[in-house]
C-alpha positions in Angstrom: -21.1 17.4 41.4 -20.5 18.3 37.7 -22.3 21.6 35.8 -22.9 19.3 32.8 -23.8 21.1 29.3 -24.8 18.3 26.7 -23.2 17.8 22.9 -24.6 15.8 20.0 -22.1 14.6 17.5 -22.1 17.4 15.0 -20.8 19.6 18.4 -24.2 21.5 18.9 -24.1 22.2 22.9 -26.9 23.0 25.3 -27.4 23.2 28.9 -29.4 21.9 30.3 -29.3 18.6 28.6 -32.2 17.2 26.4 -32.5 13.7 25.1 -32.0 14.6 21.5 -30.3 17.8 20.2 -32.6 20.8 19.6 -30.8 21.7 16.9 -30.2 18.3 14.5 -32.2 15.5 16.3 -29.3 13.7 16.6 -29.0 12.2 20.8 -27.5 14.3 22.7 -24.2 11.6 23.8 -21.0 13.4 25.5 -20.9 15.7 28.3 -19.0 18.8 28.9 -18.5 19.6 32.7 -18.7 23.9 33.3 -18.0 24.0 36.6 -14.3 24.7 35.9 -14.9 27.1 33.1 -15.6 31.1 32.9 -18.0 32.3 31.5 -20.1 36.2 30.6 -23.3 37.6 31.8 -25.7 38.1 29.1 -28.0 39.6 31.5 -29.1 39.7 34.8 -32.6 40.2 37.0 -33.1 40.4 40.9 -36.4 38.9 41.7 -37.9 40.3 45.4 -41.0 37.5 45.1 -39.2 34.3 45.6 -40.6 31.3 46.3 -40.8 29.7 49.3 -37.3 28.8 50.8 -35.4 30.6 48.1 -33.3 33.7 49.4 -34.7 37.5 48.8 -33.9 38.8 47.1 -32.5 36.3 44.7 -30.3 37.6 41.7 -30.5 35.7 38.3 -28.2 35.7 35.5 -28.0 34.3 32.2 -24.6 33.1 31.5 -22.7 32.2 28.3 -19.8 29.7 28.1 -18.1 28.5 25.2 -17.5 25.0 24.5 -15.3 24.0 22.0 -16.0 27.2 20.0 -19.6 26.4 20.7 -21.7 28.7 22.7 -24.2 27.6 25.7 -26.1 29.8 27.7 -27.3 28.8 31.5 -29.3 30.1 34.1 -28.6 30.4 37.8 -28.5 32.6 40.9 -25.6 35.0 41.2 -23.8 34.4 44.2 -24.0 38.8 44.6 -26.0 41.5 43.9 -23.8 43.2 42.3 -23.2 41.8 39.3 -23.6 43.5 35.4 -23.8 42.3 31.9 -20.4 41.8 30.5 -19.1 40.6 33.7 -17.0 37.4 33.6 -18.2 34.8 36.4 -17.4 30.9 37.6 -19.5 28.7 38.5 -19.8 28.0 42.5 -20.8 24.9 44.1 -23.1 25.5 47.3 -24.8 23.1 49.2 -28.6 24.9 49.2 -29.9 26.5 46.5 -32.1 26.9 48.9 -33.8 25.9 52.1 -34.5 21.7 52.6 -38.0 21.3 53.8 -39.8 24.4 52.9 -41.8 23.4 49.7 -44.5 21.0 48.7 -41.8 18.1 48.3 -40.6 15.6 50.5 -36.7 16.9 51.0 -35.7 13.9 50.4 -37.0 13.6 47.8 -34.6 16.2 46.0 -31.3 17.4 45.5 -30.5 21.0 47.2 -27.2 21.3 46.1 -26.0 23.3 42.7 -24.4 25.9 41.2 -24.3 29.9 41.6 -22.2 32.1 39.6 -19.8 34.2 41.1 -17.4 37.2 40.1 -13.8 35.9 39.0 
């Protein structure tokens, strides 16, 4: 699985992807895959009322990358508590973000797999 960020063709990059750029209007055509990249917490937040099937508590962070001298921002769970702004983190595939079959939706019906960041 790729941690895709999306680029228009005058290089404007965002994650998560949109069908046109924010930024120009133009469509949003290449790809640039994260998940082998490092990147720096911009900030971080633990939340203690997750919802149901999600880990508590469950540590967020917002995470900037740059991309061909282009910065994106993403958010995702931390992979430890104990992480502070300024660190530098890498993106961690895991198999649940969190727990198939607690939820409204049909597990099938969804992908459980993604990315947490993690200390480098």
């Amino acid at each position: 699985m790729s941690f895709d960020a999306h680029r228009c063709p005058n290089g404007h990059v965002t994650y998560p992807g949109h069908t046109v750029c924010p930024e120009c209007g133009e469509e949003q055509t290449e790809t640039a895959d994260l998940s082998d990249e490092t990147g720096e917490v911009v900030t971080w937040t633990t939340s203690t009322a997750t919802p149901p099937g999600v880990r508590e508590p469950n540590t967020l962070a917002i995470v900037e990358f740059e991309v061909d001298g282009e910065a994106v921002r993403a958010l995702g769970q931390a992979t430890t508590e104990e992480i502070e702004t300024g660190d530098e983190v890498e993106p961690v595939h895991v198999d649940e973000l969190r727990e198939p079959g607690v939820g409204v939706r049909e597990p099938e019906s969804q992908e459980w797999d993604g990315y947490r960041f993690g200390p480098t």
